[in-house]
PDB file of N, H, CA, C and O in Angstrom:
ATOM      1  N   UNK A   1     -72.176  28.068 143.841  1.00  0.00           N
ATOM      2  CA  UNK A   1     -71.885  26.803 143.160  1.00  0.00           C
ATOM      3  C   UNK A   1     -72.990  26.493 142.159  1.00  0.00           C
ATOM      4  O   UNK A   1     -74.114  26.227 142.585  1.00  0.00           O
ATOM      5  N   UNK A   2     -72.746  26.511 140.901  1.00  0.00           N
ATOM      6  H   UNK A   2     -71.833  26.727 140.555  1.00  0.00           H
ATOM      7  CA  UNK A   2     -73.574  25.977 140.047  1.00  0.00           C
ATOM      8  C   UNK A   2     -74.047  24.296 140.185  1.00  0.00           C
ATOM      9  O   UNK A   2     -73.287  23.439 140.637  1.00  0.00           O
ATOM     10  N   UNK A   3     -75.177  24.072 139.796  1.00  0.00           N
ATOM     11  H   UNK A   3     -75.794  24.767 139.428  1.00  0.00           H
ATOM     12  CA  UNK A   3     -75.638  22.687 139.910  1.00  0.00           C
ATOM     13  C   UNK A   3     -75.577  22.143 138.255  1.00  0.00           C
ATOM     14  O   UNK A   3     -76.180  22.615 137.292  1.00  0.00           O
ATOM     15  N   UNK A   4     -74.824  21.225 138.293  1.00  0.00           N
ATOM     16  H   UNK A   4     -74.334  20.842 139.075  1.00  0.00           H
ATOM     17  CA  UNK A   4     -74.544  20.732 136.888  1.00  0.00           C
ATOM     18  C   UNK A   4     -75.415  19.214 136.550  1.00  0.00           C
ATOM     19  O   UNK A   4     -74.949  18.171 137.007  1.00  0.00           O
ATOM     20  N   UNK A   5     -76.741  19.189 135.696  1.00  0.00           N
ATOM     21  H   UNK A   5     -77.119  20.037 135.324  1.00  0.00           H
ATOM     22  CA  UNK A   5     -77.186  18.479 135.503  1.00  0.00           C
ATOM     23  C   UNK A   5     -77.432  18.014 134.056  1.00  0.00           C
ATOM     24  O   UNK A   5     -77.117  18.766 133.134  1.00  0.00           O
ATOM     25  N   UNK A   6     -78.105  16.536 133.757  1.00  0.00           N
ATOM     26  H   UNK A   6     -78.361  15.924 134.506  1.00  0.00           H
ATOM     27  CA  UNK A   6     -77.616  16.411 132.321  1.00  0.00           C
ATOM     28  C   UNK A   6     -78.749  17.600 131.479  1.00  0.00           C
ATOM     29  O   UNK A   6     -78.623  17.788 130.269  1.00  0.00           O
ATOM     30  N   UNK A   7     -79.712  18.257 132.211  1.00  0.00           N
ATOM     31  H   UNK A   7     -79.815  18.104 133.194  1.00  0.00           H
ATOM     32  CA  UNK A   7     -80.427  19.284 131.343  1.00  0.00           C
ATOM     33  C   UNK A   7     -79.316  20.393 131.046  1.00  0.00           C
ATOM     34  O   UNK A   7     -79.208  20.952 129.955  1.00  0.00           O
ATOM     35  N   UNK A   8     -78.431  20.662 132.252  1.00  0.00           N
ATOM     36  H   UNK A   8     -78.519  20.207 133.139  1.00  0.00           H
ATOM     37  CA  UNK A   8     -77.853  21.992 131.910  1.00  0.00           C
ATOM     38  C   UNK A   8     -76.731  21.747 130.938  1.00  0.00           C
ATOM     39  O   UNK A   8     -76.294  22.589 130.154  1.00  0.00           O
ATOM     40  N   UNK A   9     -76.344  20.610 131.059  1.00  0.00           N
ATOM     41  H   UNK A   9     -76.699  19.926 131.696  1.00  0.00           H
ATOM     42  CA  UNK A   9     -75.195  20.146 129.939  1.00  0.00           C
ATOM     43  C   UNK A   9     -75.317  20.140 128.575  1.00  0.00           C
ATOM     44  O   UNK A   9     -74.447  20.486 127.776  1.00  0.00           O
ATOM     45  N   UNK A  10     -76.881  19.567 128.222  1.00  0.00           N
ATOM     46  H   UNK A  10     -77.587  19.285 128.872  1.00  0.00           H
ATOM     47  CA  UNK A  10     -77.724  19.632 127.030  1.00  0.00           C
ATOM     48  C   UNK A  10     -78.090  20.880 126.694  1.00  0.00           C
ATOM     49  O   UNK A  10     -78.361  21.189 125.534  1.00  0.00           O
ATOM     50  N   UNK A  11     -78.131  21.848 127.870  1.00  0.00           N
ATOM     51  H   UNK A  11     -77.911  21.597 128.813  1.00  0.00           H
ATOM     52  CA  UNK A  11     -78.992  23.139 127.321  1.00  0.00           C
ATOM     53  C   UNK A  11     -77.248  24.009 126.588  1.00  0.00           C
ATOM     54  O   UNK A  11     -77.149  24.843 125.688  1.00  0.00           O
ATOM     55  N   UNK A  12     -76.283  23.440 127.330  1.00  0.00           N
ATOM     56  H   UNK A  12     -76.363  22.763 128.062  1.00  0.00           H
ATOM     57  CA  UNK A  12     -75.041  24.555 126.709  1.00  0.00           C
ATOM     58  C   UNK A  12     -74.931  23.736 125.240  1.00  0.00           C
ATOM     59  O   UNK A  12     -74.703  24.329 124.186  1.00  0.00           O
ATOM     60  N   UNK A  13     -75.131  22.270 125.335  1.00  0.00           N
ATOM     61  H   UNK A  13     -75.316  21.788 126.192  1.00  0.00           H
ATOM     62  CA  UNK A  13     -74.480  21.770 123.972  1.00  0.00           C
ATOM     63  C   UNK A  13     -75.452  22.704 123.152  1.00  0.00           C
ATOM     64  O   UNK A  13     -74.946  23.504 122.365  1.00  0.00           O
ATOM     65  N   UNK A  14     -76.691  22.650 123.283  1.00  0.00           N
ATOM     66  H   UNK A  14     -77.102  22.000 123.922  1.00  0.00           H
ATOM     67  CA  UNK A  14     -77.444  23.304 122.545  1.00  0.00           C
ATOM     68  C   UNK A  14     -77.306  24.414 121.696  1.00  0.00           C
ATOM     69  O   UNK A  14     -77.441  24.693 120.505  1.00  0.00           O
ATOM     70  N   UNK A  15     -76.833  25.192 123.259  1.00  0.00           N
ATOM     71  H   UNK A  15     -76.723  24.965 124.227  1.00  0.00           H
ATOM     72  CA  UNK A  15     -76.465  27.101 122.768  1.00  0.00           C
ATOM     73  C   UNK A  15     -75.454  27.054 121.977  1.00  0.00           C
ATOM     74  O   UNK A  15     -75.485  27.705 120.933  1.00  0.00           O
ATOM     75  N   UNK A  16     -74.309  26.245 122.325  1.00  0.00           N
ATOM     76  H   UNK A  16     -74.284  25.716 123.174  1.00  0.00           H
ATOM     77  CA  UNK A  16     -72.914  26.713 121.500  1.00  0.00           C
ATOM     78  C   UNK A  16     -73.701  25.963 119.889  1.00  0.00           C
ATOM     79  O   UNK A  16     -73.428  26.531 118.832  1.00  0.00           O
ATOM     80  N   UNK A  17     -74.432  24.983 119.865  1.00  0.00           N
ATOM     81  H   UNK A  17     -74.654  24.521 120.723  1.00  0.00           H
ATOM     82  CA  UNK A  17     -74.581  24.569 118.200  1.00  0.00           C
ATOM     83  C   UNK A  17     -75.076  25.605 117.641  1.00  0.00           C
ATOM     84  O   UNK A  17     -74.611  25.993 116.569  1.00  0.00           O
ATOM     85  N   UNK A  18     -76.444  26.460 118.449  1.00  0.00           N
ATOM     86  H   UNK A  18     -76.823  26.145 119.319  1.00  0.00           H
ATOM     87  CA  UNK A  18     -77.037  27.756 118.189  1.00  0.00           C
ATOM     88  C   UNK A  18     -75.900  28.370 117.778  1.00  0.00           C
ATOM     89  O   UNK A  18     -75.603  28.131 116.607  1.00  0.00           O
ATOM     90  N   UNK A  19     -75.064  29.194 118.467  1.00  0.00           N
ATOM     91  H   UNK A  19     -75.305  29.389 119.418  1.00  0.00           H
ATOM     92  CA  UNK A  19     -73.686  30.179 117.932  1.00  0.00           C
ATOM     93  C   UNK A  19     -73.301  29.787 116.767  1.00  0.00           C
ATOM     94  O   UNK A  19     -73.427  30.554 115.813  1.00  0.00           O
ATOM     95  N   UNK A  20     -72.675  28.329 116.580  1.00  0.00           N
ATOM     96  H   UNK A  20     -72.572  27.706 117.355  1.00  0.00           H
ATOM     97  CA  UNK A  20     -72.139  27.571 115.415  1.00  0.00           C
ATOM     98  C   UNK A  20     -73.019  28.013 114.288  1.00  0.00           C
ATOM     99  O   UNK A  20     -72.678  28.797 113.402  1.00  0.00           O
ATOM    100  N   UNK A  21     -74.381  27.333 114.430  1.00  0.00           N
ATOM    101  H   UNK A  21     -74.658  26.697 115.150  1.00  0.00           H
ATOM    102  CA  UNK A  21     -75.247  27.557 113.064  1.00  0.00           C
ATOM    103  C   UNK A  21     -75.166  29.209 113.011  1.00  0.00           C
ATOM    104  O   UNK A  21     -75.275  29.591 111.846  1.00  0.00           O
ATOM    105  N   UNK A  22     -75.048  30.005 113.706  1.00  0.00           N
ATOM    106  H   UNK A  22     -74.959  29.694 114.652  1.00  0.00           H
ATOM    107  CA  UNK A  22     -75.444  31.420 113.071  1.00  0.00           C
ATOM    108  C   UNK A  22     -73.897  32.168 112.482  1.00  0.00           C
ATOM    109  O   UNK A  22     -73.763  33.037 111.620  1.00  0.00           O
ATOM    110  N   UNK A  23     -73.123  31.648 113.088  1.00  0.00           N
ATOM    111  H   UNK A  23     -73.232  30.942 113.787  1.00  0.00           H
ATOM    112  CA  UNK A  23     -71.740  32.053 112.688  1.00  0.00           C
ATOM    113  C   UNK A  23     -71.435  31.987 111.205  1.00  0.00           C
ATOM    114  O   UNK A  23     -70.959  32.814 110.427  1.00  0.00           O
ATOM    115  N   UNK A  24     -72.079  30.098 110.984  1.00  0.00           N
ATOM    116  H   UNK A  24     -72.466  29.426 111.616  1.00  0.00           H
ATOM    117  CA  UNK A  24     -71.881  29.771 109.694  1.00  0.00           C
ATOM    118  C   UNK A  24     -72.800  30.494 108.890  1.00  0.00           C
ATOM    119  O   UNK A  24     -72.549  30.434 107.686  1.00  0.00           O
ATOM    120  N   UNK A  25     -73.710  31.106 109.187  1.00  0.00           N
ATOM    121  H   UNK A  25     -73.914  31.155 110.165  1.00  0.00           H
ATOM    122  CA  UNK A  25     -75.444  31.866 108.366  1.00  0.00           C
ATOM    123  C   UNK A  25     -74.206  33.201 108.059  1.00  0.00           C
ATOM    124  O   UNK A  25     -73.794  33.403 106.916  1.00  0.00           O
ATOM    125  N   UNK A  26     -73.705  34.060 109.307  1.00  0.00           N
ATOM    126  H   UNK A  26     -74.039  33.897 110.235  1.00  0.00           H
ATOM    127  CA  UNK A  26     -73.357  35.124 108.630  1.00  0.00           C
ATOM    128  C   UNK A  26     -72.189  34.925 108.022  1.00  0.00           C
ATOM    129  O   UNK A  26     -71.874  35.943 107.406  1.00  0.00           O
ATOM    130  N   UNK A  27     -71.417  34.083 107.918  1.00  0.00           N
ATOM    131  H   UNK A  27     -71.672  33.255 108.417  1.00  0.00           H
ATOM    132  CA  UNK A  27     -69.650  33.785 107.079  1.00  0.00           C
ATOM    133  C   UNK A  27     -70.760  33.966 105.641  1.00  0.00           C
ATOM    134  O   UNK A  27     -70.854  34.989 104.962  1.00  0.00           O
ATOM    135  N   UNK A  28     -71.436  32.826 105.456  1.00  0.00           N
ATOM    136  H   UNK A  28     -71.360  31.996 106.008  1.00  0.00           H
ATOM    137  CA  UNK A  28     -72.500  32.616 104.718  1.00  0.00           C
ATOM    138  C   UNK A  28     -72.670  34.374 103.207  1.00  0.00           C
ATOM    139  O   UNK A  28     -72.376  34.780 102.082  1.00  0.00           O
ATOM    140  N   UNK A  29     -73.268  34.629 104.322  1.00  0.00           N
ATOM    141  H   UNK A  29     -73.507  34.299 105.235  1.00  0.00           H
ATOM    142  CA  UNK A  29     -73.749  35.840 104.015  1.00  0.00           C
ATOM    143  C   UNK A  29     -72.611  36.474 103.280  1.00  0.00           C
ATOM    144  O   UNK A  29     -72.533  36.892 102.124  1.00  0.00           O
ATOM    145  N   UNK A  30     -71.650  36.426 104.380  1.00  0.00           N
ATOM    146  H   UNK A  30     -71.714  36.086 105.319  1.00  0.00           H
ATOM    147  CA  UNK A  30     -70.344  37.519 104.023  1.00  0.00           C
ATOM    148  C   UNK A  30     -69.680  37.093 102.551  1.00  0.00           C
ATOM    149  O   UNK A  30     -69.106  37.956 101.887  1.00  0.00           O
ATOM    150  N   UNK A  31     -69.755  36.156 102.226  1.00  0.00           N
ATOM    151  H   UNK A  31     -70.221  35.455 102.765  1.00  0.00           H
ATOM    152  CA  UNK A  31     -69.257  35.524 100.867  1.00  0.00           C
ATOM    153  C   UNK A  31     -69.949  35.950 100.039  1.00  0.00           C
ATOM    154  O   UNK A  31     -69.432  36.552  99.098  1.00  0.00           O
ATOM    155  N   UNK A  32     -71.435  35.771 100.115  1.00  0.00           N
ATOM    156  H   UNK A  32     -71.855  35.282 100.880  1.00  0.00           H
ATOM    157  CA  UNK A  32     -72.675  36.423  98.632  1.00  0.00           C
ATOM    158  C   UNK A  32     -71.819  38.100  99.019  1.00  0.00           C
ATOM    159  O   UNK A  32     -71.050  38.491  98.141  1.00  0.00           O
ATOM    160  N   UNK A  33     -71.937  38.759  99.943  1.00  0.00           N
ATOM    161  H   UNK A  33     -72.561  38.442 100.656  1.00  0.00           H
ATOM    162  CA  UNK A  33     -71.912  39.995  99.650  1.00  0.00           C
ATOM    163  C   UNK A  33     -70.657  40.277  98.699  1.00  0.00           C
ATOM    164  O   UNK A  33     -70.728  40.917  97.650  1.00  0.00           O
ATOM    165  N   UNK A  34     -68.993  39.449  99.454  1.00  0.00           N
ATOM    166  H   UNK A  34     -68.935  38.928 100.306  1.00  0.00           H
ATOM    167  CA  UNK A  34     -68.340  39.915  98.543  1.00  0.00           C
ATOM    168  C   UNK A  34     -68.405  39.237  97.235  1.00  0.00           C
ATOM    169  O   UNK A  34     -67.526  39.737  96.532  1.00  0.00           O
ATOM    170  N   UNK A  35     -69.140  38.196  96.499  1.00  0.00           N
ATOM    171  H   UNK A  35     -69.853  37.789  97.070  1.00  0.00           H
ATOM    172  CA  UNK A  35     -69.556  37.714  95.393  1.00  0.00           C
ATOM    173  C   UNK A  35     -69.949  38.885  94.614  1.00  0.00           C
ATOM    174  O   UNK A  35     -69.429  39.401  93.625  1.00  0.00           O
ATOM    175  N   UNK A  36     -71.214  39.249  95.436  1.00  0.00           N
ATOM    176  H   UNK A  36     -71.637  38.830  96.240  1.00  0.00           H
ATOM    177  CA  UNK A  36     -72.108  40.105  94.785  1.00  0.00           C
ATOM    178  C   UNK A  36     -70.948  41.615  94.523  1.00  0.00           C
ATOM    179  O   UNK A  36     -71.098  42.337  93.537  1.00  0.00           O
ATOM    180  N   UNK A  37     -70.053  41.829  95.377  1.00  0.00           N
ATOM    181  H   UNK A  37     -69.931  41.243  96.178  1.00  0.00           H
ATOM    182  CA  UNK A  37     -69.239  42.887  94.976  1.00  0.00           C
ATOM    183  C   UNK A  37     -68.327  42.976  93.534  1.00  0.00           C
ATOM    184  O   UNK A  37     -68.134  43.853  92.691  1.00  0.00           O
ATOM    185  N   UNK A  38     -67.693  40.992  93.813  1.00  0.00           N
ATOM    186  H   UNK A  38     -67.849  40.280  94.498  1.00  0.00           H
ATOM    187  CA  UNK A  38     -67.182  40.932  92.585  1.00  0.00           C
ATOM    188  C   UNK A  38     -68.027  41.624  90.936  1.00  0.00           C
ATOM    189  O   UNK A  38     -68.031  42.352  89.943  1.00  0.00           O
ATOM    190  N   UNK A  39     -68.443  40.924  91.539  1.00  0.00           N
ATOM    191  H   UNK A  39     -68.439  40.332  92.345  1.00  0.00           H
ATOM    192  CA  UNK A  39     -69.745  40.747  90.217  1.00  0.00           C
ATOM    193  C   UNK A  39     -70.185  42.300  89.728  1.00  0.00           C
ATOM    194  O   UNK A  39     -70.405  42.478  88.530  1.00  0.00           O
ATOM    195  N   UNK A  40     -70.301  43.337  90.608  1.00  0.00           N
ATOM    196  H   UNK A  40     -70.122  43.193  91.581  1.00  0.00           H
ATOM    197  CA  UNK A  40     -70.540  44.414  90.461  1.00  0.00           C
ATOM    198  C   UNK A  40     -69.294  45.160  89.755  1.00  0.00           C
ATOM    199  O   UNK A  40     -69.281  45.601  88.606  1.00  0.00           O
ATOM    200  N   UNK A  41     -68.428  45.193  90.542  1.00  0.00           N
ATOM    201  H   UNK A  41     -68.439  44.835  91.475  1.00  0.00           H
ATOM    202  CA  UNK A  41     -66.791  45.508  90.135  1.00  0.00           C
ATOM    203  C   UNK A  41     -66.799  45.036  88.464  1.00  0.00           C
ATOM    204  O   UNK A  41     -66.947  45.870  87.570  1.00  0.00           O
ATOM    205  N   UNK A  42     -66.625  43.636  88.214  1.00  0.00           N
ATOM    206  H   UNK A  42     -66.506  42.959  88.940  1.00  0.00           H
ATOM    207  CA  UNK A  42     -66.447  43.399  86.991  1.00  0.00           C
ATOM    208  C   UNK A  42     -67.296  43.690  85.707  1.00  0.00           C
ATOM    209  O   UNK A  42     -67.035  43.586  84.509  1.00  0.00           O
ATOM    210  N   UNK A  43     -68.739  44.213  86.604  1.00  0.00           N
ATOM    211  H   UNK A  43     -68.951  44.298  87.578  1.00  0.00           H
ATOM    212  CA  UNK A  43     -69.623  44.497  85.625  1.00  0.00           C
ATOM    213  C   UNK A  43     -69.336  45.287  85.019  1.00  0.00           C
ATOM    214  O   UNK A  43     -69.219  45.164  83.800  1.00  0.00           O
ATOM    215  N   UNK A  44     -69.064  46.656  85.819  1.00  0.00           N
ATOM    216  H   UNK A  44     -69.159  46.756  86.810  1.00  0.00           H
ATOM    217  CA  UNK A  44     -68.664  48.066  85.192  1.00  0.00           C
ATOM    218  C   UNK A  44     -67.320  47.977  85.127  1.00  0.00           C
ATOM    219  O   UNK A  44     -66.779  49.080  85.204  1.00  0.00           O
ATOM    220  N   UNK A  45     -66.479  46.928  84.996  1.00  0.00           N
ATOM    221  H   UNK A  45     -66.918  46.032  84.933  1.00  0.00           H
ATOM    222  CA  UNK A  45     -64.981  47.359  84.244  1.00  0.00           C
ATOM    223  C   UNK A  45     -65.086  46.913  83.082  1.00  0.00           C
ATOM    224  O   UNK A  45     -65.734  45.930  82.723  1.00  0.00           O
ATOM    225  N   UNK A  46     -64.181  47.926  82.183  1.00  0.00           N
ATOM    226  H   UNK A  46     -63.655  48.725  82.476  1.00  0.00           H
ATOM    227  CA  UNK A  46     -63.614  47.502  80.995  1.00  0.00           C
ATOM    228  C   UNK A  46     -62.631  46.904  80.600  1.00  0.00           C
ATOM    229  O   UNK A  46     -61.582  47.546  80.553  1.00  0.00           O
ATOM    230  N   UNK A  47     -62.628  45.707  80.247  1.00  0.00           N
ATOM    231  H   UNK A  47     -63.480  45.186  80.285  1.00  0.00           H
ATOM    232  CA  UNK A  47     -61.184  45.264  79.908  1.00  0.00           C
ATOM    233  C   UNK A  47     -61.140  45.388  78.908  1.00  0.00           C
ATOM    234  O   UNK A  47     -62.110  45.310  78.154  1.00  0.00           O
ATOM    235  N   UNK A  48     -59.367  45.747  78.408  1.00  0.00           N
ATOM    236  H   UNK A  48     -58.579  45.810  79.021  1.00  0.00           H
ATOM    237  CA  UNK A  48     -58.556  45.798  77.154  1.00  0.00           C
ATOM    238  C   UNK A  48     -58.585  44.440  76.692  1.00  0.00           C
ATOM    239  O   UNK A  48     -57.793  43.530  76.936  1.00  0.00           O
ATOM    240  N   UNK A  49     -59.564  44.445  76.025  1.00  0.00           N
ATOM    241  H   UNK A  49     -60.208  45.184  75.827  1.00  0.00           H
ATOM    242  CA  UNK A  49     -59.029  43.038  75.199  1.00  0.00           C
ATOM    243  C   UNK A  49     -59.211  43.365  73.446  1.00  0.00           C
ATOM    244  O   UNK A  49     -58.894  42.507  72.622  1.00  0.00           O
TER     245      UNK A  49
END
């Protein structure tokens, strides 16, 4: 039986905000990279104009 106290309640709110903030760091991330892909892609294409 786990003992449920307001530390251990505070310590999960804690962890899951921990998960949250890093989830959002790598989505984060994942956007510059495919940015940075765009950006690469369009560098070296030529368009017909």
């Amino acid at each position: 039986m786990k003992l449920t106290t307001p530390f251990t309640i505070l310590n999960q709110n804690f962890r899951e905000t921990d998960l949250i903030k890093e989830a959002m760091n790598n989505r984060r991330l994942a956007t510059e990279r495919l940015h940075l892909d765009y950006r690469k892609m369009y560098k070296n294409h030529q368009f017909p104009y």
